[in-house]
C-alpha positions, 0 to 999 in steps of 0.5 A: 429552512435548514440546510440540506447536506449533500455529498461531494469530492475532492481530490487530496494531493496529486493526480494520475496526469501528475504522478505520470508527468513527474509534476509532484512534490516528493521529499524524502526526508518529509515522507519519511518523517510523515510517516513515522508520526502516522505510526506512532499515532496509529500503532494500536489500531495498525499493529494488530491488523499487521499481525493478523496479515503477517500469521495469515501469510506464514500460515498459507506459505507453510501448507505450500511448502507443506503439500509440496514437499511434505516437511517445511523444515526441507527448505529451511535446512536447504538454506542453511547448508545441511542439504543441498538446495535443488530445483525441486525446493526452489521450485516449491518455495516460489510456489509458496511465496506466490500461493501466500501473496495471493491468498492474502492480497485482500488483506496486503491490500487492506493494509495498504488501504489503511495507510493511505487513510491515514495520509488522509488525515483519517482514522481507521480501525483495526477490521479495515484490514479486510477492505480490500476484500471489495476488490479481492479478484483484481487484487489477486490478479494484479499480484499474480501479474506482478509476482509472475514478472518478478520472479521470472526476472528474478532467474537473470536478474535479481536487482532488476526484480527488486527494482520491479518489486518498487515500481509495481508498489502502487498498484494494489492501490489504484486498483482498489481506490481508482478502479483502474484494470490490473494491468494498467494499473501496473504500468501507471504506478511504473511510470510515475516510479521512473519520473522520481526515481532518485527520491523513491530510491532513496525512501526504499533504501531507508525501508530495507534498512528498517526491514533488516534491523526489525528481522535483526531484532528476532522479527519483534521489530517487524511489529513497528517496521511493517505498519511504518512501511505501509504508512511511507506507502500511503503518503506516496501514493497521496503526493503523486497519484492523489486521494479521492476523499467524500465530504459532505457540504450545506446548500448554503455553501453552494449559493455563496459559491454561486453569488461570489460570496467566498473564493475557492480556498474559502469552499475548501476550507469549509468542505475540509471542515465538514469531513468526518475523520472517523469516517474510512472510504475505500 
């Protein structure tokens, strides 16, 4: 008789209890190094997907400016010092900024749903970019939240802000691959930020530094700088918060586990083998 395949899950790197305790691995240089190979690897199939995320984002932030203020060039004037930078143009900026990340949360979320797949060893194609579209109203939720947070902040205390942009970077993904409730969601990635906050400062310094030298380069540099971004995401998300992954494996398994025919690192060498890679479970 054939073996009847059945679904079961396996949790990939580390846990919620871990990540909030500070009881993972997290070396910088690893990461780092990590995701660059993902990118490389990826680059085909991410960057297209990382375009469409970046227009849809300039898209959405120019109409705001645009019904706000009637010319976007006001604001860009402003900061170079031609006219003077007021309230009102402060104002409609953050408003853009704000109406643009929500809009396109789906697809931010999305991206970072890709990356963590490749941390995961999977493929993933360029359309995966609208996964998040499954959980599009917690993911604006926990954006505004955040975004909210850190622009009031932002008025007193600028570093604090960045410092609450990094500590509110897994939320997007617990929310969409946990299923844990926005504001919960902000405080967990919070609190697993504090309990490795030297090697997640140093992994956020190397990507500001790449960020800068992708605008330096007239923004073409942003093409490989963004997917390598959300690839160091992914891989920090599966060390300390893990990747709950679906595999599919044979009755006969299941009796050889019973009759004590295989130890547990055997069971999961044998789940691992029946993974399907070009498979992208959400």
């Amino acid at each position: 008789m054939s073996d009847q395949l059945k679904e079961k899950t396996f949790l990939l790197g580390g846990s919620i209890e871990k990540a909030i305790s500070g009881q993972v691995e997290l070396s910088p240089v690893s990461v780092l190094q990590e995701a660059w190979k993902n990118t490389v690897t990826h680059f085909f199939t991410f960057s297209p997907a990382i375009l469409l995320l970046t227009f849809s984002y300039m898209a959405v932030f120019f109409i705001a400016l645009q019904v706000q203020l009637g010319d976007p060039a006001v604001l860009f004037r402003a900061f170079l010092g031609e006219t003077e930078l007021t309230t009102q143009i402060s104002y409609a900026a953050f408003v853009a900024g704000l109406s643009a990340q929500v809009i396109v949360s789906p697809l931010t979320a999305g991206a970072s749903l890709m990356g963590m797949s490749h941390a995961a060893g999977l493929k993933c194609r360029s359309s995966y970019i609208f996964k998040g579209i499954a959980s599009a109203g917690m993911v604006a939720l926990v954006t505004i939240l955040s975004e909210v947070l850190q622009g009031l902040v932002n008025i007193y205390l600028p570093m604090i802000a960045l410092y609450l942009s990094m500590a509110f970077g897994f939320a997007l993904l617990l929310v969409c691959e946990k299923k844990i409730p926005p504001l919960k969601a902000l405080l967990l990635s919070f609190r697993a930020t504090n309990k490795k906050l030297t090697s997640m400062l140093l992994i956020h310094i190397v990507i500001m530094l790449a960020l800068v030298f992708g605008i330096a380069l007239y923004g073409v540099g942003l093409i490989v700088v963004m997917p390598f971004i959300f690839n160091v995401k992914g891989i920090l998300y599966r060390n300390m918060f893990g990747i709950t992954l679906k595999v599919m494996v044979s009755d006969n398994d299941h009796d050889n586990d019973s009759n004590g025919g295989s130890n547990d690192g055997e069971a999961q060498h044998r789940q691992n083998k029946d993974v399907n890679n070009n498979i992208f479970n959400a």
